[in-house]
BALOBA-1460 file (C-alpha; in Angstrom, 3 decimals):
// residues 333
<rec num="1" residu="x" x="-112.370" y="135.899" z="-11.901"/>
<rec num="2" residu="x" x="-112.548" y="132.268" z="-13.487"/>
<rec num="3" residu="x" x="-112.634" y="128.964" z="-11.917"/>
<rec num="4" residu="x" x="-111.906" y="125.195" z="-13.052"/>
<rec num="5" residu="x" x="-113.170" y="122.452" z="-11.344"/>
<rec num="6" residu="x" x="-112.611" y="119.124" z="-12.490"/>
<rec num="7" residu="x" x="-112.280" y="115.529" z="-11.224"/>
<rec num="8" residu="x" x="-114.746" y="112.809" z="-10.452"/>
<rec num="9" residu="x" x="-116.333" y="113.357" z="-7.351"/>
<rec num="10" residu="x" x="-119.621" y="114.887" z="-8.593"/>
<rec num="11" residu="x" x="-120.922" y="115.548" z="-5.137"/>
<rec num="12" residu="x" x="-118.398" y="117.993" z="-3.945"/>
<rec num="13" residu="x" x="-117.904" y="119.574" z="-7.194"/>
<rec num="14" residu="x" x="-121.919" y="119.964" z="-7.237"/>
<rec num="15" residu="x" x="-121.731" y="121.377" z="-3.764"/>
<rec num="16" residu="x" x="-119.218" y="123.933" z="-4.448"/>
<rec num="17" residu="x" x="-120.792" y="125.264" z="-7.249"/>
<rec num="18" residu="x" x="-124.427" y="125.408" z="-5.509"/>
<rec num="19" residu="x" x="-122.346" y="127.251" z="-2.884"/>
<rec num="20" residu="x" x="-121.328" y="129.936" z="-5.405"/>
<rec num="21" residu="x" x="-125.031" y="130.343" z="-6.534"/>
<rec num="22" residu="x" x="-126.323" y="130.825" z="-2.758"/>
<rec num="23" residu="x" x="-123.622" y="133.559" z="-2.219"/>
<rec num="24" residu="x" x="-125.378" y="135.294" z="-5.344"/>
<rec num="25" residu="x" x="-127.911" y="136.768" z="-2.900"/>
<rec num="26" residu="x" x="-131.720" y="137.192" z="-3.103"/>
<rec num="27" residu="x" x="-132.345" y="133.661" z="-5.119"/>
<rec num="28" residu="x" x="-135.239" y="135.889" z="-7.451"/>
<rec num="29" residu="x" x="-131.976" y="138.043" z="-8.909"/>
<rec num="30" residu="x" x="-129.563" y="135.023" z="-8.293"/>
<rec num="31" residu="x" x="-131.323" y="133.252" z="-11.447"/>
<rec num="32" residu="x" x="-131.679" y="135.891" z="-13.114"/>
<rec num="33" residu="x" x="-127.942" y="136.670" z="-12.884"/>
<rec num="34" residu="x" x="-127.141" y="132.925" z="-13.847"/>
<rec num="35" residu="x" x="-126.312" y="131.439" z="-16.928"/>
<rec num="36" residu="x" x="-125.500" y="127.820" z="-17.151"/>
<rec num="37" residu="x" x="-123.551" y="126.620" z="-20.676"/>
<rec num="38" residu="x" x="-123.171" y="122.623" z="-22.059"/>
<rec num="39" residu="x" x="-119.972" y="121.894" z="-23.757"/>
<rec num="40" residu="x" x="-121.889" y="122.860" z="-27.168"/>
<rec num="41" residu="x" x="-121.423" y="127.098" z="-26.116"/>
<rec num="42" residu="x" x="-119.872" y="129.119" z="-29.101"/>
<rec num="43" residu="x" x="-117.130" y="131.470" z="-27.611"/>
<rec num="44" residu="x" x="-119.831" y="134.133" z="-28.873"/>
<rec num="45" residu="x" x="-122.448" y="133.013" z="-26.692"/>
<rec num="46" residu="x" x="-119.729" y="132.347" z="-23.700"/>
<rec num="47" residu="x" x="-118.979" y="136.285" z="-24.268"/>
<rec num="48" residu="x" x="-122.153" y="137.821" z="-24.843"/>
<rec num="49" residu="x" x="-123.308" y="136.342" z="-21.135"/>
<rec num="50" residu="x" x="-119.943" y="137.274" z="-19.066"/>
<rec num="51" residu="x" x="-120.004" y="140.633" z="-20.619"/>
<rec num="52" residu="x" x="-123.731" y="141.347" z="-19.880"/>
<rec num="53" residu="x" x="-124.010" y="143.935" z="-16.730"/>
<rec num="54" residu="x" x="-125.912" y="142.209" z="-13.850"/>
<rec num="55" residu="x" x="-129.216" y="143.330" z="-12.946"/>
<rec num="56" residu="x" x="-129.801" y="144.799" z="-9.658"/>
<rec num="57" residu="x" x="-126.455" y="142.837" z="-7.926"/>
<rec num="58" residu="x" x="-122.689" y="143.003" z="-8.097"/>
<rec num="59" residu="x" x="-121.882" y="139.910" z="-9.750"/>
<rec num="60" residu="x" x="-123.065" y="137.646" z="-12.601"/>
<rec num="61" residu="x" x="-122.178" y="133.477" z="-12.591"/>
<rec num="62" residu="x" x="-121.519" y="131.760" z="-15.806"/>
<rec num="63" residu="x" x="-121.471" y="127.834" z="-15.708"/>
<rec num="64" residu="x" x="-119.895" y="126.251" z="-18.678"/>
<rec num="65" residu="x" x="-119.710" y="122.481" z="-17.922"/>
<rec num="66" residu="x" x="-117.437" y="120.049" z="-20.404"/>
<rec num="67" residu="x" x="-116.041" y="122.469" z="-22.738"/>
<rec num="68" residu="x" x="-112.453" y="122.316" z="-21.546"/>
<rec num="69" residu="x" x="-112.208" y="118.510" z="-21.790"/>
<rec num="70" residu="x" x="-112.655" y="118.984" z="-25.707"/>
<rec num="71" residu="x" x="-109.631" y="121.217" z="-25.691"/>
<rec num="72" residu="x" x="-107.590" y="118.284" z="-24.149"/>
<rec num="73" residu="x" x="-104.425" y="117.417" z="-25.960"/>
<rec num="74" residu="x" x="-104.909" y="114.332" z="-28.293"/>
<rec num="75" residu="x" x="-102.625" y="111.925" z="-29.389"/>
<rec num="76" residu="x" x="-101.213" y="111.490" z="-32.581"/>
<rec num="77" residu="x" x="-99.030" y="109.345" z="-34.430"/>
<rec num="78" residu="x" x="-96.064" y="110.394" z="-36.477"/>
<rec num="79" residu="x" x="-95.917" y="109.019" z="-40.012"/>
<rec num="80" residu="x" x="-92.085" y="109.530" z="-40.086"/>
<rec num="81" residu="x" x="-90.974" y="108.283" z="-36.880"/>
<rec num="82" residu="x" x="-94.356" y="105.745" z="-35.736"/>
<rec num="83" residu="x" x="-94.133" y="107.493" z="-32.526"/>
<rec num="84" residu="x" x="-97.170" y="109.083" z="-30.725"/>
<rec num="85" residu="x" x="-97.111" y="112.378" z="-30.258"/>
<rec num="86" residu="x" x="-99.863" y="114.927" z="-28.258"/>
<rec num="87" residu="x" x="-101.523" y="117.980" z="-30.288"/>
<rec num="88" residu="x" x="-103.445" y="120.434" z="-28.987"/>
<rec num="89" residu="x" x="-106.885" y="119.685" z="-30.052"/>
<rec num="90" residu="x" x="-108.247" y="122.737" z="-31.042"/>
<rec num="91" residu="x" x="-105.260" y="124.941" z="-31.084"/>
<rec num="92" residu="x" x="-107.789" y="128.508" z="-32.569"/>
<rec num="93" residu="x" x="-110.151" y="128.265" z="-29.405"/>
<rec num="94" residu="x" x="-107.845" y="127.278" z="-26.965"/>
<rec num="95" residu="x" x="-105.565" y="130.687" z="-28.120"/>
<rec num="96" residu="x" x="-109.229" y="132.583" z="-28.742"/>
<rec num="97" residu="x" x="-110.486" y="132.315" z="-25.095"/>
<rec num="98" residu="x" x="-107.524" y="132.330" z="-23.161"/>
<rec num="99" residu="x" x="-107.091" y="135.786" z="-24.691"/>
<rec num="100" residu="x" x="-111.028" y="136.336" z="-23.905"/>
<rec num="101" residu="x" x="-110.048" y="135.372" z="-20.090"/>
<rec num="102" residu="x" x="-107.675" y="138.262" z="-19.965"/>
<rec num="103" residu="x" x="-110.283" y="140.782" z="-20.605"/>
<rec num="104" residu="x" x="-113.087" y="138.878" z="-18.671"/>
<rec num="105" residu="x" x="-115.231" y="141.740" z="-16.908"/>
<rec num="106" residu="x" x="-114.577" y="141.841" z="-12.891"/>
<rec num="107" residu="x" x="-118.755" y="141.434" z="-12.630"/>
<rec num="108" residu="x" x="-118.553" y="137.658" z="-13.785"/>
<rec num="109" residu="x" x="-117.706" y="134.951" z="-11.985"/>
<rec num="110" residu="x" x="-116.676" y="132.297" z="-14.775"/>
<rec num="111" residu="x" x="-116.922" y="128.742" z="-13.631"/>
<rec num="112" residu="x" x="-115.759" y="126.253" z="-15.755"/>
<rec num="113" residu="x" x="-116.911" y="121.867" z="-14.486"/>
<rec num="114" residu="x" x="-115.533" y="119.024" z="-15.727"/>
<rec num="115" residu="x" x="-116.866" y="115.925" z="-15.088"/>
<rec num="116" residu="x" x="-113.696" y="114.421" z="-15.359"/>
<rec num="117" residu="x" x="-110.260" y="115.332" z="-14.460"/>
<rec num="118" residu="x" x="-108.374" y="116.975" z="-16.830"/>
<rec num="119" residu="x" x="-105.315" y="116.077" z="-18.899"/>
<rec num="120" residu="x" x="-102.001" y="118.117" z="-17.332"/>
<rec num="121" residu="x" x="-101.513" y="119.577" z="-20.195"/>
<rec num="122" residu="x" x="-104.599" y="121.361" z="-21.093"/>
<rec num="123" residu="x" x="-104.228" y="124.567" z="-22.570"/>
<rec num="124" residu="x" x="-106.765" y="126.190" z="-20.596"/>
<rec num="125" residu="x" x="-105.720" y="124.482" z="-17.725"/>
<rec num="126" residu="x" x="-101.712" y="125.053" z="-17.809"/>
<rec num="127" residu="x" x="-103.073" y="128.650" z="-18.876"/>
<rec num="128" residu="x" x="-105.107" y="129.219" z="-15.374"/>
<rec num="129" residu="x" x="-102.441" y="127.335" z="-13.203"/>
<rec num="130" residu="x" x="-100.361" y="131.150" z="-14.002"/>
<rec num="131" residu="x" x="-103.281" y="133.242" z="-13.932"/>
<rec num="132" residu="x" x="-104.061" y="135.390" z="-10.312"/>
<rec num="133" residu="x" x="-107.298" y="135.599" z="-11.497"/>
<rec num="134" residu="x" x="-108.005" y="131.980" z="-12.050"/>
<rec num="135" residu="x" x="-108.589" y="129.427" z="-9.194"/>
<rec num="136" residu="x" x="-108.544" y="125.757" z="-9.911"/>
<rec num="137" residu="x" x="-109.491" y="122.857" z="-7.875"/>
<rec num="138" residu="x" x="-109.648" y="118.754" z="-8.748"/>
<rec num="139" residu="x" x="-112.174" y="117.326" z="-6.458"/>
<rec num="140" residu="x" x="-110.786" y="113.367" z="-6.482"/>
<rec num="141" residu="x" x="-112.954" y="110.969" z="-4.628"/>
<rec num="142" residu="x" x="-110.996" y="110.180" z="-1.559"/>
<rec num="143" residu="x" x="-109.172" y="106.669" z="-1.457"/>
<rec num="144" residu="x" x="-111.081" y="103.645" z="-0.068"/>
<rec num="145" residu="x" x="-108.811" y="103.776" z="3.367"/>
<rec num="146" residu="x" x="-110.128" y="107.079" z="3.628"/>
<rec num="147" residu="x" x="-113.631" y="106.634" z="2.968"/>
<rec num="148" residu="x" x="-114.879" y="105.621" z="6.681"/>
<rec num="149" residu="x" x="-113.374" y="109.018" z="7.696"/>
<rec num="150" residu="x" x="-115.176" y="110.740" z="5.289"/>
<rec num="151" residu="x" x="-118.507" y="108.803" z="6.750"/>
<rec num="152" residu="x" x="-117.701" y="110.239" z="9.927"/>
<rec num="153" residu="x" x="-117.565" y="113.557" z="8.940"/>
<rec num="154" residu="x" x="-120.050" y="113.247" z="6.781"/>
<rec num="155" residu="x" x="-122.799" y="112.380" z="9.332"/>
<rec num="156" residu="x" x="-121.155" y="114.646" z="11.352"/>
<rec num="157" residu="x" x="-121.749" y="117.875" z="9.400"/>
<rec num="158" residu="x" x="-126.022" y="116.746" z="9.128"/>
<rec num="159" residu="x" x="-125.717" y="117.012" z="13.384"/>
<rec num="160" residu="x" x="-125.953" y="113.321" z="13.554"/>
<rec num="161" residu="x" x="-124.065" y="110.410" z="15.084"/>
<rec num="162" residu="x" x="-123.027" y="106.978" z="13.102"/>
<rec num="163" residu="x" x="-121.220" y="103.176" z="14.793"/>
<rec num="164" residu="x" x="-117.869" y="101.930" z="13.905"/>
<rec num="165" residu="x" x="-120.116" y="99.030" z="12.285"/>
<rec num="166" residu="x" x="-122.348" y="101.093" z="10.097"/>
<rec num="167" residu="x" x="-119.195" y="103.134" z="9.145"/>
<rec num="168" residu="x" x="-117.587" y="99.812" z="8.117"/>
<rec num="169" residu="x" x="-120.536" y="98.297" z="6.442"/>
<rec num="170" residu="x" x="-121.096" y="101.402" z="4.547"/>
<rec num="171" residu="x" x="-117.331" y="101.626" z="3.044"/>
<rec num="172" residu="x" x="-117.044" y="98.138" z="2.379"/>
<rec num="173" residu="x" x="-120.178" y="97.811" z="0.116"/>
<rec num="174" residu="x" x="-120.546" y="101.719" z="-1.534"/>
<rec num="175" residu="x" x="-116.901" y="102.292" z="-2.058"/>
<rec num="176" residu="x" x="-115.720" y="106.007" z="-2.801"/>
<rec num="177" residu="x" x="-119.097" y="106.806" z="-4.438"/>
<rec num="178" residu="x" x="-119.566" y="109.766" z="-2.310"/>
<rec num="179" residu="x" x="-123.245" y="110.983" z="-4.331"/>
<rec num="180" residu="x" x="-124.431" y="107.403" z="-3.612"/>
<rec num="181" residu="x" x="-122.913" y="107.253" z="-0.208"/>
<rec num="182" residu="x" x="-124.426" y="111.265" z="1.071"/>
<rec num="183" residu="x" x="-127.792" y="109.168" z="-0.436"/>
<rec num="184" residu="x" x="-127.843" y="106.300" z="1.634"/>
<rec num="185" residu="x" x="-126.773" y="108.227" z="5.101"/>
<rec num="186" residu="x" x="-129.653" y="111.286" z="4.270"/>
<rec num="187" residu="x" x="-131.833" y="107.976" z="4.241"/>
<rec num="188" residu="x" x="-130.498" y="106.695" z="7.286"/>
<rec num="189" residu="x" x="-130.606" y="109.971" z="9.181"/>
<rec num="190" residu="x" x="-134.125" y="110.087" z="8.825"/>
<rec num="191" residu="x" x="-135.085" y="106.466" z="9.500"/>
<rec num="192" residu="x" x="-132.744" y="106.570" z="13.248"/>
<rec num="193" residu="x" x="-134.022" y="110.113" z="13.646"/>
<rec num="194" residu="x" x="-132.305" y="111.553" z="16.575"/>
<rec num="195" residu="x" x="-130.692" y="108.311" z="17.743"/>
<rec num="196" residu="x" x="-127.129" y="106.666" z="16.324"/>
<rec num="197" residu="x" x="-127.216" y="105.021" z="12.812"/>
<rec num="198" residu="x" x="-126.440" y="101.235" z="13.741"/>
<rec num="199" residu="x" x="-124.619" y="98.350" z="11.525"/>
<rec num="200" residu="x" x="-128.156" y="96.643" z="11.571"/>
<rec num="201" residu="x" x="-130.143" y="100.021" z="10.103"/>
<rec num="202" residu="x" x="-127.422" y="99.509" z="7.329"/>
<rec num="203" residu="x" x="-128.141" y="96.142" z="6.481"/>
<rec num="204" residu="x" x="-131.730" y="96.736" z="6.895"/>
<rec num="205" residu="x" x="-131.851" y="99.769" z="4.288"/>
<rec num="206" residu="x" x="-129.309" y="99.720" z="1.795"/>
<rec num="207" residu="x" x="-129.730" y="97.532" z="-0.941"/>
<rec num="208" residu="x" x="-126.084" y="97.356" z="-2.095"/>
<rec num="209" residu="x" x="-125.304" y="95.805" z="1.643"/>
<rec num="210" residu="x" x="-128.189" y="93.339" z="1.295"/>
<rec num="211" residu="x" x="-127.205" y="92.090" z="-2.222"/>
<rec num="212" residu="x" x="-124.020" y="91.488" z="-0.358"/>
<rec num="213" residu="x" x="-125.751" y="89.137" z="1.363"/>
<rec num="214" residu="x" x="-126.310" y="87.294" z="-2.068"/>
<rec num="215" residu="x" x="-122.642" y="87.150" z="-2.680"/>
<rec num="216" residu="x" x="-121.974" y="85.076" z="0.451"/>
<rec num="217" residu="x" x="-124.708" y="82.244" z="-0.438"/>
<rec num="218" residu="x" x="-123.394" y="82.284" z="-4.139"/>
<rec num="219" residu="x" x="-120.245" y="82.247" z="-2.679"/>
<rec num="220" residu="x" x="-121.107" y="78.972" z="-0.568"/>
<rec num="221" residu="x" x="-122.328" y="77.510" z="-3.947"/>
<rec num="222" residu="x" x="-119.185" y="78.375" z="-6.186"/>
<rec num="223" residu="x" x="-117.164" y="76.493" z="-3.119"/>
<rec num="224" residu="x" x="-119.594" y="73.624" z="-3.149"/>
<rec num="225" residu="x" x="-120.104" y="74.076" z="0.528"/>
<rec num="226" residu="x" x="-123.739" y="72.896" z="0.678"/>
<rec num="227" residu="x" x="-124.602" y="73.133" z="4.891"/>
<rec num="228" residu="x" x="-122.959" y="76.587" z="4.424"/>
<rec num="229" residu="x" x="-125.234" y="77.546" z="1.169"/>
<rec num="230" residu="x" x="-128.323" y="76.151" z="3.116"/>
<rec num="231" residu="x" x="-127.651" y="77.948" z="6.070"/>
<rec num="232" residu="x" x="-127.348" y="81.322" z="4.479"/>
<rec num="233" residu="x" x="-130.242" y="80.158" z="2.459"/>
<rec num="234" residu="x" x="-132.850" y="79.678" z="5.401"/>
<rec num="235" residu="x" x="-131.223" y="82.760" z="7.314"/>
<rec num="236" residu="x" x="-132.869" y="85.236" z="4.480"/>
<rec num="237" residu="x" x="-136.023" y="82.905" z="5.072"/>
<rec num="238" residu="x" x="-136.162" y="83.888" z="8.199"/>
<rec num="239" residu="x" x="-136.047" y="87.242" z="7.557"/>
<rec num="240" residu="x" x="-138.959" y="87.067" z="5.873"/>
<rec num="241" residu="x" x="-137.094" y="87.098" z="2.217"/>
<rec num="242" residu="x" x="-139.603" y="86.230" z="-0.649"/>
<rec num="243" residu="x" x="-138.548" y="82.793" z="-2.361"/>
<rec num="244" residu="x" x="-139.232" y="84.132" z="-5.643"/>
<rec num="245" residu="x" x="-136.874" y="87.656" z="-4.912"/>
<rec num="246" residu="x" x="-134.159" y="84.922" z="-3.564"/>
<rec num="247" residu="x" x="-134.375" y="83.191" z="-6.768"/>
<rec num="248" residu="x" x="-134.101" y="86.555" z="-8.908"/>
<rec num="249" residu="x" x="-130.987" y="87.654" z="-6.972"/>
<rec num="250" residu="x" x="-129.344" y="84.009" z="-7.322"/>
<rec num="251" residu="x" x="-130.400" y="84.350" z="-11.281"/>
<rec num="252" residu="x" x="-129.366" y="87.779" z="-11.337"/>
<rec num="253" residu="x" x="-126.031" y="87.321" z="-9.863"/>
<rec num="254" residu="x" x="-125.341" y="83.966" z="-11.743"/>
<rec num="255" residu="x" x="-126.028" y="86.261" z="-15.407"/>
<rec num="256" residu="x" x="-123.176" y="88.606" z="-14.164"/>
<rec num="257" residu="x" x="-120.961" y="85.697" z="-13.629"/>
<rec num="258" residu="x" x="-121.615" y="84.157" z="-16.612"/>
<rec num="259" residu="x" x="-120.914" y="87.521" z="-18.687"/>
<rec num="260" residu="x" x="-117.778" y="88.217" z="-16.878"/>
<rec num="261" residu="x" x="-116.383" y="84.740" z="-17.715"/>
<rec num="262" residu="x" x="-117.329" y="85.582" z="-21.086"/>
<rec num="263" residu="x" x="-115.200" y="88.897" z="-21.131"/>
<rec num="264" residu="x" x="-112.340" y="86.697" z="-18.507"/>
<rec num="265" residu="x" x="-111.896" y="84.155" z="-21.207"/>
<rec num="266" residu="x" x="-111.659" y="86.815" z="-24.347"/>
<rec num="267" residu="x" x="-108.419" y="88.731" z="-22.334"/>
<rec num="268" residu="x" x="-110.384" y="91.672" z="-20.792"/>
<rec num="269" residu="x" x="-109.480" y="92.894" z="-17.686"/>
<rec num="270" residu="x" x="-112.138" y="93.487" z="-14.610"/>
<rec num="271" residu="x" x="-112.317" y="97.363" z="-15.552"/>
<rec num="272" residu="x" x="-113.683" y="96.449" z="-19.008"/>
<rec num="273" residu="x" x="-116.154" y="94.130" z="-17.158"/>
<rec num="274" residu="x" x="-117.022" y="97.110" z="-15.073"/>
<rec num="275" residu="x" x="-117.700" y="99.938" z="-17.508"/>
<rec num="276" residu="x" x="-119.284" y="97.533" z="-20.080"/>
<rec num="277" residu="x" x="-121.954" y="95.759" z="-17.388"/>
<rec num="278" residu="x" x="-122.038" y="99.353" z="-15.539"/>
<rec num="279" residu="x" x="-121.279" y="97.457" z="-12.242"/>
<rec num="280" residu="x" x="-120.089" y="99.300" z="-9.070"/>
<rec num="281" residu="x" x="-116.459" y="98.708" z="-8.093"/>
<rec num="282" residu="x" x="-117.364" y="96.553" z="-5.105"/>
<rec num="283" residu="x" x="-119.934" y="94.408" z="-7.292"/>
<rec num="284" residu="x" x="-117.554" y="93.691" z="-9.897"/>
<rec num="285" residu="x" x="-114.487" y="93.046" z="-7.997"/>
<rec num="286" residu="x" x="-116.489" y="90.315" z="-6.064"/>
<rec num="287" residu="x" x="-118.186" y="88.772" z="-8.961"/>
<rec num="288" residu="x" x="-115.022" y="88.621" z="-11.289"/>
<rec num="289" residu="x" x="-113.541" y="86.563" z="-7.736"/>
<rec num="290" residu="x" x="-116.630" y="84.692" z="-8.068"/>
<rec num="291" residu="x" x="-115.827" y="83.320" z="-11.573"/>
<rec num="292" residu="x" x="-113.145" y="81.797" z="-10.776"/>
<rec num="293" residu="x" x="-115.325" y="79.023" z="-9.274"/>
<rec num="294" residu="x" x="-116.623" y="77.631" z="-12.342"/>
<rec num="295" residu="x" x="-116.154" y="76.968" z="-15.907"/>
<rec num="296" residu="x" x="-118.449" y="78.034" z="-18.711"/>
<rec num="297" residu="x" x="-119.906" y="74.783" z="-19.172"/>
<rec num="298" residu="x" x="-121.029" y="74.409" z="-15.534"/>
<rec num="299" residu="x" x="-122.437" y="78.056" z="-15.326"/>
<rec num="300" residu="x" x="-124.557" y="77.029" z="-18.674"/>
<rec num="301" residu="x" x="-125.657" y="73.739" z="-16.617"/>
<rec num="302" residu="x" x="-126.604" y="76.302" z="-13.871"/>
<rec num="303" residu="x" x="-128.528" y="78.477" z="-16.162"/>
<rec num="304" residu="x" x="-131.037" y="75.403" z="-17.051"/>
<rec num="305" residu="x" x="-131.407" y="74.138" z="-13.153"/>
<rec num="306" residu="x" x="-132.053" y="77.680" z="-12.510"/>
<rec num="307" residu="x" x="-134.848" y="77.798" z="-15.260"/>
<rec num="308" residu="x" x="-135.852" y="74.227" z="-14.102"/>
<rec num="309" residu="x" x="-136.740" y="75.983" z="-10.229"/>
<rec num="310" residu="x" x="-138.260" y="79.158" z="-11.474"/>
<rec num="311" residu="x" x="-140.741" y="77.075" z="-13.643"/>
<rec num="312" residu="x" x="-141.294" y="74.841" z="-10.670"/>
<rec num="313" residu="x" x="-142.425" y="77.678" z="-8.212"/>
<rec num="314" residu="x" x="-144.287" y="79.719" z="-10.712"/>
<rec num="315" residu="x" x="-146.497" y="76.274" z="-11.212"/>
<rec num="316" residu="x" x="-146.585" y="75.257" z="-8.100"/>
<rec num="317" residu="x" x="-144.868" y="72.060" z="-9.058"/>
<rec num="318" residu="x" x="-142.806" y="72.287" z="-5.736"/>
<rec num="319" residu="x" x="-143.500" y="74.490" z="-2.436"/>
<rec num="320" residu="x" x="-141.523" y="77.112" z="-3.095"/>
<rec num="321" residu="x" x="-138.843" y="76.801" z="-0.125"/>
<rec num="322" residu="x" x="-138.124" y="72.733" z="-1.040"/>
<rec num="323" residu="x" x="-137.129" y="74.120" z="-4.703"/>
<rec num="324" residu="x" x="-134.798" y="76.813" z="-3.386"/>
<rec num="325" residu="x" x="-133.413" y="73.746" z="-0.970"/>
<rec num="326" residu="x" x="-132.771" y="71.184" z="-3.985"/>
<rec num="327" residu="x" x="-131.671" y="74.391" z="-6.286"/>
<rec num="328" residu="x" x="-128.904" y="75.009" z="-3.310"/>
<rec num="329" residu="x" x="-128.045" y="71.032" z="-3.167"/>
<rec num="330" residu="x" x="-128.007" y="70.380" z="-6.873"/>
<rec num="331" residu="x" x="-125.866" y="73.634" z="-7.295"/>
<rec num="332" residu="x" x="-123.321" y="72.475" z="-4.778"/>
<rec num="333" residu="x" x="-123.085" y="68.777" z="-5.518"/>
């Protein structure tokens, strides 16, 4: 029997395969009846360890993870017609072990993970979707109006409990990043111990939802709204929010502005921006919003008053709090 998993959510596809190593038995003969494969495996190698004979169980697991993905098809183009046209990338291996999968000994359990989904017309893939001895499952991260749901469920499953207003907080600033999101609500889980996780144990403990916070008072600045900025300025004061971190974050957030006006003004889209500053969805989509506030000469203007106010605290040339308060009112003037 042979299995494909593929698609992006790495936590599920993790969890299933983990799943198939626990049903292997005593863990002692479990390893020792596991082999785990890169994409680099010679159909040799892939071979020799499916047809070995487990010792002292039924069953061996193989775990090949990103060879299919090389077989995808590839496009070509056509030097007659200029069209683009799909090949098969490796027509010999694809043929080689979809005739090795016919013979594959009923001891092994093949699994084959893909970090990525793959293309509909893979070889190995249209080749298993006939196959009664091949399962194959996509594990997509669910969509963001089903994320909360999966929350739910989520804490559900660890015997715990979770608010409508952590659920929210925790979809609106982690997105569909399910490995991220299982993160944040083991850490949560602990901290509440037996009692419900709460919007404010959120905000309290994940950092994504308290750089958030930094949005809204960069936000403020972009609109020129000075009481607002101020306000939103003193609140992380008062929650005991080191001048010096506030300044970082403000710096930090006003860098990622400034390079995603850069890539705005030279025609790239906000999913360059993303995969080239390795920004999660919900960070970029706010900070690409955010650029719209100001031109490239004013965020360069910014860059110096922002200089001008770290140099100030770090020589005590101003109390720290009175710099972040002219900062805020130069910014929004």
């Amino acid at each position: 029997m042979y299995y494909i998993f593929h698609g992006e959510d790495e936590l599920s596809r993790t969890e299933q395969v983990e799943k198939f190593h626990a049903q292997m038995g005593d863990p002692q003969f479990a390893d020792l009846n596991t082999t785990r494969f890169d994409h680099k495996v010679s159909l040799g190698e892939l071979q020799h360890a499916c047809n070995a004979m487990p010792f002292l169980a039924d069953k061996r697991l193989v775990i090949v993870t990103g060879l299919l993905a090389r077989l995808d098809p590839r496009r070509a183009k056509d030097d007659d017609s200029g069209e683009a046209s799909e090949e098969d990338a490796n027509p010999v291996a694809s043929k080689e072990l979809k005739e090795y999968l016919a013979r594959l000994p009923d001891h092994t359990r093949l699994v084959f993970v893909e970090t990525k989904s793959l293309a509909k017309n893979n070889p190995i893939l249209k080749h298993a979707e006939g196959d009664k001895n091949a399962i194959v499952k996509e594990f997509s991260a669910p969509d963001l109006k089903n994320v909360a749901a999966w929350i739910r469920n989520r804490v559900k499953s660890k015997n715990a409990e979770i608010e409508p207003e952590a659920v929210a907080e925790l979809s609106a600033h982690l997105g569909n990043d399910l490995r991220l999101l299982d993160n944040e609500i083991e850490k949560l889980i602990t901290f509440r111990a037996h009692a419900p996780i709460r919007g404010e144990d959120v905000r309290a403990l994940v950092a994504s939802v308290r750089e958030a916070d930094i949005f809204a008072l960069v936000d403020a600045m972009g609109k020129r709204d000075t009481r607002l900025a101020l306000t939103l300025l003193h609140e992380h004061i008062s929650q005991n929010a080191a001048p010096q971190y506030l300044l970082t974050m403000i710096v930090r957030q006003f860098r990622m502005i400034l390079q995603i006006k850069d890539l705005a003004a030279r025609k790239q889209t906000v999913d360059v921006a993303r995969e080239q500053l390795r920004l999660h969805p919900f960070v970029a989509q706010k900070t690409w919003a955010q650029a719209a506030n100001f031109s490239l000469p004013q965020l360069e203007a910014i860059y110096y008053k922002l200089l001008d106010a770290d140099l100030a605290m770090k020589t005590s040339r101003s109390e720290p709090v009175v710099a972040l308060d002219l900062l805020v009112v130069e910014l929004t003037k």
